[in-house]
N, C-alpha and C positions, 0 to 999 in steps of 0.2 A: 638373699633373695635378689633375682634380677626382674629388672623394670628394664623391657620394651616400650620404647612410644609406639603408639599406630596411627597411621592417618588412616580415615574412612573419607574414600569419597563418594559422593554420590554421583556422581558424572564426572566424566574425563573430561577435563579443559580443553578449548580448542588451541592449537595450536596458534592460530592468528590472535588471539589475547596472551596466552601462555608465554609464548616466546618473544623476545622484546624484539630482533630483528625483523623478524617476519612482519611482528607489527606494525614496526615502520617503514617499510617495505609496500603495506598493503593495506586500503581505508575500511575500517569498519563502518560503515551508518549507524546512528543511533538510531533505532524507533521504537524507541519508549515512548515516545509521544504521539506516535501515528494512530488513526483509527479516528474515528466522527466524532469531535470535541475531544480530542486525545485522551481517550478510550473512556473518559468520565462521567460519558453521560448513556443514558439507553440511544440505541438509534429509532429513530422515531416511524410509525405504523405509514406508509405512505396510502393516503385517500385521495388524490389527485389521478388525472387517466395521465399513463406515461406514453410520453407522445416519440416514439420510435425515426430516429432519421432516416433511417433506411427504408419505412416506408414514402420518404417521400424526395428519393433521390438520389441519398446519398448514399457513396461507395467509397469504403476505407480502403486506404492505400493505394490510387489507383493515379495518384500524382496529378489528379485533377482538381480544380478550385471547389469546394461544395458551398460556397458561402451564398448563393441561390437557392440551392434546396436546407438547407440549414434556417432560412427565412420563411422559407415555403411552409415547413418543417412548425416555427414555433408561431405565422400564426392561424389566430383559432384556440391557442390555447391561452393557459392562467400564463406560460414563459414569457409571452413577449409584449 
């Protein structure tokens, strides 16, 4: 009687873990730990009015300062 071993995989490895060069070569992040209280809690129902900067100013990426309307921005609200 012959015995074959088998491997079953369920997913193909990626090459950046698999192979040890590439790996060192090239950084993995971990984020096992990312996500709101690193992922162990529920995220929570937001009841607060969410106060928008762009209504009151500012403009992303435009290489300009917004730390005036970013003020403008929190107050009035529960932020500042």
């Amino acid at each position: 009687m012959l015995i074959f071993p088998s491997i079953i995989y369920s997913q193909n490895v990626p090459e950046i873990i698999a192979n040890k060069k590439v790996a060192e070569q090239n950084y993995l992040p971990d984020f096992s730990c990312a996500g709101h209280h690193f992922g162990e809690t529920i995220i929570p129902n937001i009841t607060k009015k969410i106060v928008l900067a762009t209504d009151h100013g500012v403009v992303p990426n435009d290489g300009l300062d917004d730390s005036k309307a970013l003020k403008k921005s929190h107050k009035g609200s529960e932020c500042y």
